[in-house]
Structures are given as C-alpha cells and as structure tokens.
N, C-alpha and C positions, 0 to 999 in steps of 0.2 A: 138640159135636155128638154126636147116639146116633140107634143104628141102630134103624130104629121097624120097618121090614116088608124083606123076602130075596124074591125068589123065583128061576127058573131056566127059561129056553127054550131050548130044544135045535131047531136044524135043521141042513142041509145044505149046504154049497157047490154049484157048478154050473161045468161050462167057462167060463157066458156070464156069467158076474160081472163088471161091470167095475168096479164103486166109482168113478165118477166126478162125479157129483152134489155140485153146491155149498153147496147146502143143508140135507140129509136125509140119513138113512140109514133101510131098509125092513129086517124080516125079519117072509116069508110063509109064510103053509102052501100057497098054490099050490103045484103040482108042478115047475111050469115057470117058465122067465123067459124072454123076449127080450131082445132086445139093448138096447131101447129103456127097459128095465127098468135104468137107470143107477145110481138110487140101494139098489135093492135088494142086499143081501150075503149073503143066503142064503135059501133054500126050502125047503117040509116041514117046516116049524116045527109045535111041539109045542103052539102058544097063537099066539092073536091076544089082541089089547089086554084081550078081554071077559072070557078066560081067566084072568086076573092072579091072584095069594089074591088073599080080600077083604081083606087085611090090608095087600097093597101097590097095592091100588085107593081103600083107605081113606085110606090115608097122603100118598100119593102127590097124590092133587087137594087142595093145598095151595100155599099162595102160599109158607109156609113152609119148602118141602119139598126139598133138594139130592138130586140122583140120580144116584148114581153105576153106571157100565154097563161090566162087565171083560167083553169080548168076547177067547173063545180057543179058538185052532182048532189041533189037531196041535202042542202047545207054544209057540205063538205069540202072543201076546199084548199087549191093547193095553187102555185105558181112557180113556171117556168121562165126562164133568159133565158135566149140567145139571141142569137146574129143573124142579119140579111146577107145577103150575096150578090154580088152585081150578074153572076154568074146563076141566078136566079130564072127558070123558064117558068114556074106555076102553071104548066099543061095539061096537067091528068083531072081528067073529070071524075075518077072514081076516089083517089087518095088525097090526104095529105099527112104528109111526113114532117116527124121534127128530131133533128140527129145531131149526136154529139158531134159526127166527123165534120167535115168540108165538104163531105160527098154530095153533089145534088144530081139530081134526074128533076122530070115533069111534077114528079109528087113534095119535093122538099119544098118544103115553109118557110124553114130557119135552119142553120146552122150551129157550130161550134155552143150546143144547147146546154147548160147544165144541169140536167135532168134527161134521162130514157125512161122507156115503160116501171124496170125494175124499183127507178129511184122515186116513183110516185107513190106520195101518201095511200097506205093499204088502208085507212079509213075510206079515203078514194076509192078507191079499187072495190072493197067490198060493198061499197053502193053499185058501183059498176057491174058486179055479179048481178048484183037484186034486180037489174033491169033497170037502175034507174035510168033519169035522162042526163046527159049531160050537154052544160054550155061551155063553149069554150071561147072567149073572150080573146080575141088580135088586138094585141095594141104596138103599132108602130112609132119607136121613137127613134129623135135626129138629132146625134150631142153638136 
C-alpha cells in the first residue's frame, strides 16, 4: 500500500456529544448540536466534505482507495478503516460523514468503515464532552 493524498480537520467537542449512533459518525461546522445529533462527534470544523485538497478528493473516489481516519482529542486517540468509493461526490460544505454502509450522498468520506460514533474509544468521547478539540487526520491509501 502507498500513501496517495493527507489532509487535516480540526473541530470541536461539545457537552452534548454523545457518540452513539450505529452506523456513522459526523463532524460539522455547525456551531451547535442537539441531543438528537447522535452520531455527530464534534462541531466548528474547519471543512466539510467539498473542502478536502483536491488531492484527497481525487484519491479518495476510488473503488480502490483504503482510508484511514486517526481521530485525536487532548492525547487520546483512536483509528478508523475504511473505504473510498468511485461513487464518491464530497459536495456538502457543512458535513462530513463516515459510514459503515455503501450509502453515499455529498457528505460521505468513506465507506464500508469499521468503526460508527458508538464504536469510538469513550476515553475519546469523553474529551469530546469537555470541549476539547479534535484533529482528525485523512490519510488516503492505494493497495
């Protein structure tokens, strides 16, 4: 495998994070979350999907394409796989999504993820309550 595109989103934690979501996991540049906002894990992001380089928007909508996601907040740290998608649009300036299904819209990142909200380290999460900030690290690779 080789690393083809990097890139870097920075947002926020909130009180109302709860990472529970089966499916997904969200980070918005909304300012705000509800409750109801489950699979979301942070806000005030620095990029939605449309924002990516072009270099990991290029990469990335590929069938071929492994994505790995180190999300780390206040020294805590955790990593996600999955998958690109040729089927891939990275439209939405407010989201980006990372989902177990195949399902993509403007907001999906990656695909077929082994990880949603639920499955993320709750040492994670609970920095994510405190406010902290989090980075979230793209790294696209090509077997």
């Amino acid at each position: 495998m080789a690393l083809v595109a990097y890139d870097v989103i920075v947002a926020r934690g909130s009180t109302v994070v709860r990472a529970l979501h089966r499916t997904t996991f969200e980070i918005t540049r909304d300012s705000y979350l509800t409750p109801r906002g489950d699979c979301i894990i942070a806000i005030g992001s620095n990029k939605g999907a449309r924002d990516l380089s072009p270099e990991v928007r290029a990469s990335i909508a590929s069938d071929r394409a492994i994505v790995v996601v180190e999300l780390v907040c206040n020294g805590v740290r955790d990593t996600v796989v999955c998958r690109g998608s040729s089927k891939l649009r990275l439209s939405d300036s407010r989201r980006i999504v990372v989902r177990r299904s195949r399902y993509v819209d403007g907001s999906t990142l990656c695909v077929e993820s082994n990880k949603a909200a639920r499955d993320l380290k709750r040492e994670l999460v609970t920095e994510l309550q405190r406010g902290g900030v989090l980075v979230a690290k793209v790294f696209v690779l090509r077997v």
